[in-house]
C-alpha positions as CSV (number, residue, x, y, z in Angstrom):
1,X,87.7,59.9,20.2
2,X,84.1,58.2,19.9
3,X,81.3,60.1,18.5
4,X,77.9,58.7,18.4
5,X,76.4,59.7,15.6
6,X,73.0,61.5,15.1
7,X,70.5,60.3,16.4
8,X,71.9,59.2,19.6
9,X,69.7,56.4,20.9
10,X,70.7,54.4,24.4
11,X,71.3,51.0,22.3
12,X,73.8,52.2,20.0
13,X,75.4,53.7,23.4
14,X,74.7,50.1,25.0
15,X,76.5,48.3,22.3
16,X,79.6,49.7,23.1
17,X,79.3,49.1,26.9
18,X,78.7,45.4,25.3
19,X,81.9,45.3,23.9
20,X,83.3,46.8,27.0
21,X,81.9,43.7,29.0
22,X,83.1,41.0,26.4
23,X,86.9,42.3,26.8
24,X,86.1,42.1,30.6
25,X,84.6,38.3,30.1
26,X,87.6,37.4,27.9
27,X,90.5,39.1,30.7
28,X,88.5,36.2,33.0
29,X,86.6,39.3,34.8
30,X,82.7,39.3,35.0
31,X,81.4,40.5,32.1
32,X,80.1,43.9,32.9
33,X,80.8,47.0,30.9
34,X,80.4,50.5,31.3
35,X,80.3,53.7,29.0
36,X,79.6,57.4,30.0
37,X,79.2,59.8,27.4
38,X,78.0,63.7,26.7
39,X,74.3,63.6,25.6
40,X,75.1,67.1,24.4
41,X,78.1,66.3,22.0
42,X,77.7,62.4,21.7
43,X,81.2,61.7,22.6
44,X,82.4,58.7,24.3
45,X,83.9,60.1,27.6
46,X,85.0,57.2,28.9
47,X,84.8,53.9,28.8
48,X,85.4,50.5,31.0
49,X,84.9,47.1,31.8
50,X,84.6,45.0,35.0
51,X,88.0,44.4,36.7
52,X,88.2,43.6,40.2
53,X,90.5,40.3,39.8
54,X,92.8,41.6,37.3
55,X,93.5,44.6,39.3
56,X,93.3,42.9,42.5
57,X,90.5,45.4,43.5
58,X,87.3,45.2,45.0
59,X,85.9,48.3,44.2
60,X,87.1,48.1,40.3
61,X,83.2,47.9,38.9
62,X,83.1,48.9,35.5
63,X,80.9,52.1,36.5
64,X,83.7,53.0,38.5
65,X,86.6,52.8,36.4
66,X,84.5,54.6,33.7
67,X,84.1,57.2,36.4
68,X,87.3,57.6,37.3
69,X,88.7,57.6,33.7
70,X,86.2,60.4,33.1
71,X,86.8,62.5,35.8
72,X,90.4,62.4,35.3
73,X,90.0,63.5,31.3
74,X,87.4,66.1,32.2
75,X,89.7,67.0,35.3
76,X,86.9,67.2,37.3
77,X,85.4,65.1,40.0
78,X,82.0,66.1,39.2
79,X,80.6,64.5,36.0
80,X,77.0,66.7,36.0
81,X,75.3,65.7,32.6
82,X,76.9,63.3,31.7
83,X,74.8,59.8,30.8
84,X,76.4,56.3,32.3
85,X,75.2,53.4,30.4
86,X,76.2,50.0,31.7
87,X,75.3,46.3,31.1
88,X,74.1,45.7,34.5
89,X,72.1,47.2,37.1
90,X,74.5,48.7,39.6
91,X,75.2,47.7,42.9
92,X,75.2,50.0,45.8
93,X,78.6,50.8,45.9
94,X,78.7,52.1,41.9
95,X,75.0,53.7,42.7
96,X,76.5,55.7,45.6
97,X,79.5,56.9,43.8
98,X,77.0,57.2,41.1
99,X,75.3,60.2,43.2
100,X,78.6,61.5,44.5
101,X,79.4,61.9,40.8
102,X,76.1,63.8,39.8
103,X,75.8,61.8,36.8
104,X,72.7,63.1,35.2
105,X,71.3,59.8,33.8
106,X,71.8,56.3,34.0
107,X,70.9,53.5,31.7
108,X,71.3,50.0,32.3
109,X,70.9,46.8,30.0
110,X,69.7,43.6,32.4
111,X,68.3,43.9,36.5
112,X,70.6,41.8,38.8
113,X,67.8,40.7,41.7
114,X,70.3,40.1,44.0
115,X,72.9,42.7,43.8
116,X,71.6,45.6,41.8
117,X,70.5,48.5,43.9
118,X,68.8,51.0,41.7
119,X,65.4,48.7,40.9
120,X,66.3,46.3,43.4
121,X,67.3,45.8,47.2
122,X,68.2,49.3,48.8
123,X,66.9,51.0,45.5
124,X,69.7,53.6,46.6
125,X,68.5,56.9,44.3
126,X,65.0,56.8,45.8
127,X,66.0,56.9,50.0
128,X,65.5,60.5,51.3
129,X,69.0,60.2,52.3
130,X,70.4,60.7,48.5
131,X,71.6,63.7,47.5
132,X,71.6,63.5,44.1
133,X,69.1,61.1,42.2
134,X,69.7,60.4,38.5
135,X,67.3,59.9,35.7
136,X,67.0,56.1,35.3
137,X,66.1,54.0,32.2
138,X,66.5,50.1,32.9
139,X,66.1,47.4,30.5
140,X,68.4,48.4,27.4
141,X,69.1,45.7,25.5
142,X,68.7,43.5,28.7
143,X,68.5,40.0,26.9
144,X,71.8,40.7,25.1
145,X,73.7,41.8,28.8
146,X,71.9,38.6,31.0
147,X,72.9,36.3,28.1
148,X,76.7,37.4,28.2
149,X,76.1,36.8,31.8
150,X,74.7,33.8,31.7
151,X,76.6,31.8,29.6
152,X,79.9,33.2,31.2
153,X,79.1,31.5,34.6
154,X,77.7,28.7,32.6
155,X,81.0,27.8,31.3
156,X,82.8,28.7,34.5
157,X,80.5,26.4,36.5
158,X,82.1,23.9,34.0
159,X,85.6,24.2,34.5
């Protein structure tokens, strides 16, 4: 068991979602990683990277596994309260299950303009048509998560 320790600040939280998305980079997955912890307690809940290839997957985000890995430890599919803190904006998919979840807050390290869907295109939390809208706080350590990013295509676009 993780405890972050006093006082619990969103980068410390971050970091470990950083290391969460350079074990998904290494495994040859994007590198996106994923934490969810109790702001109350500051223990780790869960934790995930990305893993669609290796699991032969689509829908194997990093938010998601972290989701699921929480709600089966808390046995409960409802993770009220609980904060989410991943490297990249999430897509509409993660935001959805995101707000099916009830996660109470959501904090995210770099935007992604063309997939992200929280600050971006469908800005999912803010239609009238979600039922459950999260507090948001983008841009944690953002340089750190878009340069993991970047230089992982970077050397994929070599090979």
């Amino acid at each position: 068991m993780i405890i972050i320790p006093a006082p619990l600040t969103d980068e410390a939280v971050m970091a470990l979602a950083l290391d969460e998305a350079r074990a998904a980079a290494a495994a040859g997955e994007t590198p996106v990683g994923a934490v969810i912890l109790d702001p109350a307690t500051g223990e780790v809940i869960a934790r995930a990277g990305n893993g669609p290839i290796g699991a032969h997957d689509p829908t194997a985000h990093a938010e998601i596994a972290a989701m699921r890995l929480a709600a089966v430890r808390l046995k409960n599919y409802r993770l009220t309260g609980l904060t989410l803190v991943v490297t990249l904006e999430p897509c509409a998919m993660c935001a959805g299950a995101i707000s099916h979840a009830r996660i109470g807050r959501v904090v995210f390290g770099a935007e992604d303009p063309k997939g992200g869907a929280v600050v971006h295109g469908p800005k999912f939390f803010a239609q009238p048509t979600c039922h459950w809208r999260p507090e948001v706080t983008g841009g944690v350590m953002a340089e750190e998560s878009a340069d993991l990013l970047r230089g992982f295509f970077r050397e994929r676009r070599k090979k």
